[in-house]
C-alpha positions in Angstrom: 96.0 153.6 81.9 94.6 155.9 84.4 97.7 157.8 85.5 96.2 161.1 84.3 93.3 161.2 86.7 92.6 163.5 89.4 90.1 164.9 91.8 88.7 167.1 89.4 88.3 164.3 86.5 85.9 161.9 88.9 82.9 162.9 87.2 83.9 162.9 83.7 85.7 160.2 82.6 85.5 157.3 80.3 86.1 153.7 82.2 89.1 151.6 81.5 90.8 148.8 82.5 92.0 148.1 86.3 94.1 145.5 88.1 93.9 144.5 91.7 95.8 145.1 94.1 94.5 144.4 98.0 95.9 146.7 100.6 95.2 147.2 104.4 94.2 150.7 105.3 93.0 151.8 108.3 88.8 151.3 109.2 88.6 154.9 109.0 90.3 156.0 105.8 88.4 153.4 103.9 85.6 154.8 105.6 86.2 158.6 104.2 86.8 157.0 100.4 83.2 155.5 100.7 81.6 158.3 101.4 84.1 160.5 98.6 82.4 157.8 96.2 79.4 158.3 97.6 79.4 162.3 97.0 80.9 161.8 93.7 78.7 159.2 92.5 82.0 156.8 91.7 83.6 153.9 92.9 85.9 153.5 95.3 88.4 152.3 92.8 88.4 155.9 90.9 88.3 158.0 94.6 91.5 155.7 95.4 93.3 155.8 91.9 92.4 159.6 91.9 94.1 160.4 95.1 97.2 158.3 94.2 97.4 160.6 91.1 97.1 163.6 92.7 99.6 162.8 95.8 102.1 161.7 93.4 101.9 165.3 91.2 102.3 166.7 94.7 105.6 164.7 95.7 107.1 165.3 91.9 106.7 168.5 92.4 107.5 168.7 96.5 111.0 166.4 95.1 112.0 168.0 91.9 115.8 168.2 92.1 116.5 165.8 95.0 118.6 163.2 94.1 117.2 159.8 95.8 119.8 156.8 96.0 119.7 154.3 93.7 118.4 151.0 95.0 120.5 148.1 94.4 
């Protein structure tokens, strides 16, 4: 599992095993993750799964103490 990586881990760490999951995302965003691969000599999968990671640290932390409903 690859919930541990960040920004900062790109470049250093082992590979593992992935599932896929097709999204649409606008032309330009998927532009700006190829060239993030590109400058950090990854794939797009790690630049994606990387930026999940760190967005969901931020919204833990941005959410800490808020009580969401339960879905039903």
């Amino acid at each position: 599992m690859r919930s541990g990586l960040r920004i900062v881990d790109l470049k250093r760490r082992p590979a593992t095993a992935t599932r896929l999951m097709n999204v649409k995302i606008p032309a330009a965003l998927s532009d700006a993750i190829d060239r993030l691969a590109g400058e950090f000599g990854t794939s797009k999968t790690e630049v994606v799964v990387a930026l999940l990671n760190t967005g969901l640290d931020i919204a833990g932390t941005k959410l800490k103490g808020l009580h969401l409903p339960k879905s039903k």
